[in-house]
C-alpha positions in Angstrom: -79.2 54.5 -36.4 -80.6 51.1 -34.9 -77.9 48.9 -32.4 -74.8 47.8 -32.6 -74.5 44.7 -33.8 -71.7 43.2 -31.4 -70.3 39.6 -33.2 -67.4 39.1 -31.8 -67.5 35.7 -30.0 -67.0 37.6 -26.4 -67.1 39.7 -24.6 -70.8 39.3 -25.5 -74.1 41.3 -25.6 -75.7 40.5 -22.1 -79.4 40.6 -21.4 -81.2 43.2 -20.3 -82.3 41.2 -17.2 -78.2 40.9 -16.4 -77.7 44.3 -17.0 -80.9 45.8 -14.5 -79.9 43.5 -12.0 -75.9 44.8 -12.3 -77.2 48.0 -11.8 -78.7 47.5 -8.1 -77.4 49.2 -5.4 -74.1 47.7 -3.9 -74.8 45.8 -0.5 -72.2 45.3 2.4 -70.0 42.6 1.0 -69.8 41.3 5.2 -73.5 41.6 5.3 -75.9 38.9 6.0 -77.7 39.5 2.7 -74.1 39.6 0.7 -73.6 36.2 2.8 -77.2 34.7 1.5 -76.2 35.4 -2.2 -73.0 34.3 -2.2 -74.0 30.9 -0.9 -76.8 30.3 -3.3 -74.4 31.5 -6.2 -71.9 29.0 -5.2 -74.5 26.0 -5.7 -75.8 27.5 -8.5 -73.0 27.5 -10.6 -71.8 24.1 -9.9 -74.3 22.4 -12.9 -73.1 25.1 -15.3 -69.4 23.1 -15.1 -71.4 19.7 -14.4 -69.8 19.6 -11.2 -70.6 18.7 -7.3 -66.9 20.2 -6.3 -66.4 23.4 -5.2 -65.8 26.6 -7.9 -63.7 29.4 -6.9 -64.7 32.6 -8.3 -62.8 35.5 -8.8 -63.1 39.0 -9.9 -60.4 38.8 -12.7 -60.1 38.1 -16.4 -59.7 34.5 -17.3 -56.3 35.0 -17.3 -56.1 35.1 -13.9 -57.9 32.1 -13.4 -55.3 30.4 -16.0 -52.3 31.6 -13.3 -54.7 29.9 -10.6 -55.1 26.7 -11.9 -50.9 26.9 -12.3 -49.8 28.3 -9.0 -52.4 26.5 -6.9 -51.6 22.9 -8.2 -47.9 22.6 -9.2 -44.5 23.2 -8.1 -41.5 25.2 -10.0 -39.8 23.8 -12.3 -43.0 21.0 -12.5 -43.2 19.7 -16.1 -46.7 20.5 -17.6 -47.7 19.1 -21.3 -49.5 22.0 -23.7 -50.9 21.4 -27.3 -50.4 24.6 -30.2 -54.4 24.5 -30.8 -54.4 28.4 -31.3 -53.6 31.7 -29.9 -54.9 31.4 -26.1 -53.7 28.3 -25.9 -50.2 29.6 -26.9 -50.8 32.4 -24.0 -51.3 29.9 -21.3 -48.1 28.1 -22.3 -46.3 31.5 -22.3 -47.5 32.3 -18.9 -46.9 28.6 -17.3 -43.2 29.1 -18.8 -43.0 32.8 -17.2 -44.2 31.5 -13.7 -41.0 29.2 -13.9 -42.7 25.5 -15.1 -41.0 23.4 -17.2 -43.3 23.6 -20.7 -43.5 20.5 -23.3 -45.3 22.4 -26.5 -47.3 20.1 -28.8 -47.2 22.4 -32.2 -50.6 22.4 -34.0 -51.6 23.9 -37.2 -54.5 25.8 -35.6 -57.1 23.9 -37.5 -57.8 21.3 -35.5 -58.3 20.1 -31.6 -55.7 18.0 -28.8 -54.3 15.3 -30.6 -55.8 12.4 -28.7 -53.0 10.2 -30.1 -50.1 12.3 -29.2 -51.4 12.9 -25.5 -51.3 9.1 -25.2 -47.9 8.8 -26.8 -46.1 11.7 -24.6 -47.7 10.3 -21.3 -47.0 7.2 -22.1 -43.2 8.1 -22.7 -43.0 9.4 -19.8 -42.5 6.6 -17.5 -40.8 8.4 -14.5 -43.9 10.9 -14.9 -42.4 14.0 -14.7 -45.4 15.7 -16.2 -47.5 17.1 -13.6 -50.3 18.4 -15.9 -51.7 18.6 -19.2 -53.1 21.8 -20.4 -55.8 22.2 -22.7 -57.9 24.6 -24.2 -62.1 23.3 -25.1 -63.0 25.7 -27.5 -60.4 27.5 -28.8 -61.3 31.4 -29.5 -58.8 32.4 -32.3 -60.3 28.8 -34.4 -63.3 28.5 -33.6 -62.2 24.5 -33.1 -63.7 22.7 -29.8 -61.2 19.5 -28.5 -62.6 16.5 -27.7 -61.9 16.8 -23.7 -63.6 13.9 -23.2 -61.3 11.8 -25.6 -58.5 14.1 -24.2 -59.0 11.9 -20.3 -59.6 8.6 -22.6 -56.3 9.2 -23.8 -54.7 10.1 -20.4 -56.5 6.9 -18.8 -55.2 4.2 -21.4 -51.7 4.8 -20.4 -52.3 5.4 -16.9 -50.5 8.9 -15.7 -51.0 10.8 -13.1 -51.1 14.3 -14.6 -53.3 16.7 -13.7 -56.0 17.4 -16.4 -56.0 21.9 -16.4 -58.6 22.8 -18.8 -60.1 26.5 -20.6 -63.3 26.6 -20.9 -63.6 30.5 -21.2 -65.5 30.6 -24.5 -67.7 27.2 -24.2 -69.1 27.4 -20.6 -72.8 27.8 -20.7 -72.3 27.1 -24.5 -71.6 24.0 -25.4 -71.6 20.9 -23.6 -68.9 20.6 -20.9 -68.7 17.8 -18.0 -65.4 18.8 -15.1 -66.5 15.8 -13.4 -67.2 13.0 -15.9 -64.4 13.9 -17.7 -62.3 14.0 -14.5 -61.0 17.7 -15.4 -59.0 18.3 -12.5 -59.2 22.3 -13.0 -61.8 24.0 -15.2 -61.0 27.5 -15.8 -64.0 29.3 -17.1 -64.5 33.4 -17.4 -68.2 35.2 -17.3 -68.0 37.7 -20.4 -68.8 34.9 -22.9 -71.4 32.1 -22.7 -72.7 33.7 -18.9 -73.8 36.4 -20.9 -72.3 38.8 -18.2 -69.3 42.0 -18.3 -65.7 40.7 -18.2 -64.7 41.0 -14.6 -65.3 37.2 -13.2 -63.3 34.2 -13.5 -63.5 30.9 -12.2 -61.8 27.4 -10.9 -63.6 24.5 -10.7 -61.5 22.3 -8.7 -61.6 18.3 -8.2 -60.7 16.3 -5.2 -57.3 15.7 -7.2 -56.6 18.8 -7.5 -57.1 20.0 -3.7 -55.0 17.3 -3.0 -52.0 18.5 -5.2 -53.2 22.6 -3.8 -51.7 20.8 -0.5 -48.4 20.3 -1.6 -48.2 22.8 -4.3 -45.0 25.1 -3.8 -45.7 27.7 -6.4 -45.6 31.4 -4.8 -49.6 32.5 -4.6 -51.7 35.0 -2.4 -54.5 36.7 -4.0 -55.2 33.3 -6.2 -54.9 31.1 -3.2 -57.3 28.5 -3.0 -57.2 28.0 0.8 -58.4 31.3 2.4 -60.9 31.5 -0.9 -62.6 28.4 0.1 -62.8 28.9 3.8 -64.1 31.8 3.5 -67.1 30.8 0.7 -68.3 28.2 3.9 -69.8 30.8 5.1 -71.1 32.3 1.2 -68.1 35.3 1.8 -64.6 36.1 0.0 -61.3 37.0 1.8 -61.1 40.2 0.0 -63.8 42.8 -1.8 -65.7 40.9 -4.3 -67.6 42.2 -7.8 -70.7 42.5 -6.0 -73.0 43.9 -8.7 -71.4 41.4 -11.1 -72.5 38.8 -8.4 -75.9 39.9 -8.6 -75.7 39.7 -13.2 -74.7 36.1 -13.0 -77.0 35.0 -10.0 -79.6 36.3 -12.8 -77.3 35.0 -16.0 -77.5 31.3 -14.2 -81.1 31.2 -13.7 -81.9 31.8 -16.8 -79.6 29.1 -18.1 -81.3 26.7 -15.4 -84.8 28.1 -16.9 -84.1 26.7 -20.4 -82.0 23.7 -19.3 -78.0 23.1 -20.3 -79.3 20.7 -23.3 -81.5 23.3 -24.7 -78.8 25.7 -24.3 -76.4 23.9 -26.0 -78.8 22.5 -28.8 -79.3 26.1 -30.3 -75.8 26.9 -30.3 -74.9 23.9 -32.6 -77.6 24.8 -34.6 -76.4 28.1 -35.3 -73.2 27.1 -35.9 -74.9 24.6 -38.6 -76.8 27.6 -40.2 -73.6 29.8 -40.5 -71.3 27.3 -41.6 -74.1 26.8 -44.6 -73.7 30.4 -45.3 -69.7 29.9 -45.2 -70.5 27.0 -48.2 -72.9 28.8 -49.7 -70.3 32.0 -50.0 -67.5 29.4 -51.5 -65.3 30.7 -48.9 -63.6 28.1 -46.2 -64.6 27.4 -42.6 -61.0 27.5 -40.7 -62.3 24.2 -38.5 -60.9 20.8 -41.0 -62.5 18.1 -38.3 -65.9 17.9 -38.2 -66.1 16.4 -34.7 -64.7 19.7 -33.9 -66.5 22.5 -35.1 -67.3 24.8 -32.1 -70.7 25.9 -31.4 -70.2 29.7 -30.5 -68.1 31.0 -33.4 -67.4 30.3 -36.7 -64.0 31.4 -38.0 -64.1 32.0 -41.9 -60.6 32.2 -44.2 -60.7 34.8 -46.6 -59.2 34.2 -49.9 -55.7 35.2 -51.3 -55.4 38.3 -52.1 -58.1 39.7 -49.7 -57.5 40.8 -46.1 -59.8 40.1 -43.3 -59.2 43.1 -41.6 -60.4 45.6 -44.3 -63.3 43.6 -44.7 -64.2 43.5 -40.8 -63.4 47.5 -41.1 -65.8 48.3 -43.9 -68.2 46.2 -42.4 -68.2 48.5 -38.9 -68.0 51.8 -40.8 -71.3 50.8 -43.8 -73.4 48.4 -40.9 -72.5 48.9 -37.2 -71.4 45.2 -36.4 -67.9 44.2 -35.3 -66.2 40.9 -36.1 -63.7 39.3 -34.3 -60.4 39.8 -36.0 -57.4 36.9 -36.9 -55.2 36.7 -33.8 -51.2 36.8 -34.7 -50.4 34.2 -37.4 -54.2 34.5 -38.7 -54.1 38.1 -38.8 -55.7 39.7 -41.9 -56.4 36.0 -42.7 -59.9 35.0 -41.2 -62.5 36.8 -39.4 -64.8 35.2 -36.9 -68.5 35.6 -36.7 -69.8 34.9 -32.9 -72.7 33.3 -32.7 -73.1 32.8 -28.8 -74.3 35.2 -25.5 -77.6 36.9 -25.8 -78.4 35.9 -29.2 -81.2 34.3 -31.4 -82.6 33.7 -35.0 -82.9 36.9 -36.3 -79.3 38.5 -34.8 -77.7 35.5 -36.7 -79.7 36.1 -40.0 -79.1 40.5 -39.6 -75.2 39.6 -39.0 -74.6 37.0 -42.1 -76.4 39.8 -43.9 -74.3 42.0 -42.7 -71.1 39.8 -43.8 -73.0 39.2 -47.4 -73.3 42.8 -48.5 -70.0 43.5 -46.3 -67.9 40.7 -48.9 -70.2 42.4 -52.3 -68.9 45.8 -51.0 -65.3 45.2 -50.7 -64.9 43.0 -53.7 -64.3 39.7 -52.3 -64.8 36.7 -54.7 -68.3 35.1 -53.4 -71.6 33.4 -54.4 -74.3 35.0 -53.0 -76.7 33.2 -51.4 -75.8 32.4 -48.2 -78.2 34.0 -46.1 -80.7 31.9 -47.6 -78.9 29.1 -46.9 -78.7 29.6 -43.3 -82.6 29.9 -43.5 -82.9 27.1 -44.7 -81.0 25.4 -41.7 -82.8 27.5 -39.5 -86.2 26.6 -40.8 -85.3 22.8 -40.5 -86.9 22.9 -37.1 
């Protein structure tokens, strides 16, 4: 009995205003109406990526708006540089290999952001500036770690290179505090089933003057990604192709309420839940995967288990006794953490029922623990 308690840090639990407002009748996507909200949405969405550029949206994964930011900005066989800083991060270096670019890998342990340092020092080796971009992922899912992408452009600036600055945002936008254009991101790839609070089924581009200068020259193979007949078309608040209307209508609703309670508000309580369950982490004795505390991301906590004691059976037991899923340790960190989302449609008392949830849930399957760290995360949430 009672809901499902959904803690996975995305797809997340949308709002009940997102999900009435999905559930509208579909309107003629060539229609003057369709035209009306595709214009607004196309301003509105611009303060979400702190941008006055254009943003490209697409009804597709954020994976497809990872092969976007490729294809519409580089060439084959273009050199792009890509830091180990977990398991999506790894994905987009797969895919910018498979689309036939040229891919310098920075290994990482997966406990910590970009290495400021060694984006300097590989740009700054490169003197004939074969590398076109630099690909980096702000909050890393599989972590729970959030790069400093601000440092990240510091670094790029001091030894002057040209790259192009490609950047994941797909579990921070909305979240926690982003800026494409005083960071000089030159593509911001961002998806809506995570901080937006909507379904999976948009992605997006947020695209810089830089970067619509290299789309010009670009050679890589596109069609259905292509910026140019994308952004012609949204002049006049209309896509080139069938859009996801009634998800249209969710994040018109998804973006007003962010504007409501204002970005800083927004990304104020995220941090502070993060405080409040990474007390509870302490509290247990068990280990917060994060080791840099400039880093520690806002919408999920990942938590190591100790030897002996697999993540997965724990997430498992915790589904079958309580309702609530957990996100699970991607490849090398399977059965080794689990992640506790604390972002989406989300307040006090879901983070308090879920780190309950987790407390019995480590009690039940015999996991070495201190209790107590519920009331620890109380404590951080009654600070204010």
């Amino acid at each position: 009995m009672g809901r499902h308690f959904l803690q996975i840090p995305g797809p997340t639990n949308c709002p009940d205003e997102v999900l009435r407002a999905i559930s509208a009748p579909t309107i003629d996507h060539r229609g003057p109406t369709f035209a009306a909200l595709g214009t607004r949405l196309l301003e509105k969405i611009k303060p979400v990526f702190g941008t006055t550029n254009p943003v490209v949206i697409y009804p597709a994964s954020g994976t497809g708006a990872w092969e976007a930011a490729l294809v519409n900005t580089l060439s084959p066989g273009d050199k792009v540089l890509c830091f180990e800083t977990g398991h999506f991060a790894t994905l987009w270096q797969t895919m910018a290999a498979e689309l036939g670019l040229e891919v310098e890998m920075v290994a990482g342990d997966w406990r910590h952001g970009v290495d400021t340092d060694a984006v300097a020092a590989h740009l700054g080796a490169d003197t004939a500036h074969e590398i076109k971009a630099v690909c980096a992922v702000h909050n890393e899912t599989s972590t729970g770690v959030t790069s400093r992408i601000g440092d990240v452009r510091a670094a790029m600036d001091s030894v002057d290179h040209p790259a192009l600055l490609l950047v994941d945002t797909i579990s921070s936008l909305g979240s926690i505090d982003y800026r494409h254009d005083e960071w000089k991101v030159d593509v911001t790839v961002a998806g809506s089933q995570k901080g937006l609070m909507l379904p999976p089924g948009l992605s997006f581009n947020a695209v810089s003057d830089k970067a619509l200068e290299a789309h010009r020259t670009a050679g890589m193979k596109r069609s259905f990604w292509d910026w140019t007949p994308i952004l012609a078309a949204n002049e006049k608040g209309m896509w080139p192709y069938t859009p996801a209307t009634n998800l249209l209508y969710g994040l018109e609703v998804a973006l007003d309420m962010l504007a409501d309670e204002g970005l800083e508000n927004v990304f104020a309580r995220h941090q502070r839940w993060a405080r409040a369950t990474r007390a509870a982490v302490e509290a247990w004795g068990l280990e917060v995967l994060c080791l840099d505390e400039r880093e520690h991301s806002g919408v999920l906590t990942a938590v190591v288990m100790p030897e002996g004691h697999d993540a997965d059976a724990l997430r498992a037991l915790i589904l079958e006794r309580f309702d609530m899923s957990l996100g699970a340790g991607l490849t090398k960190l399977a059965g080794r953490v689990f992640r506790i989302g604390h972002l989406g449609h989300f307040e006090d008392l879901s983070l308090v029922g879920t780190l309950g949830g987790v407390e019995m849930g480590l009690g039940l399957a015999g996991v070495p623990f201190t209790p107590g760290g519920v009331q620890a995360a109380l404590a951080v949430l009654q600070e204010d």
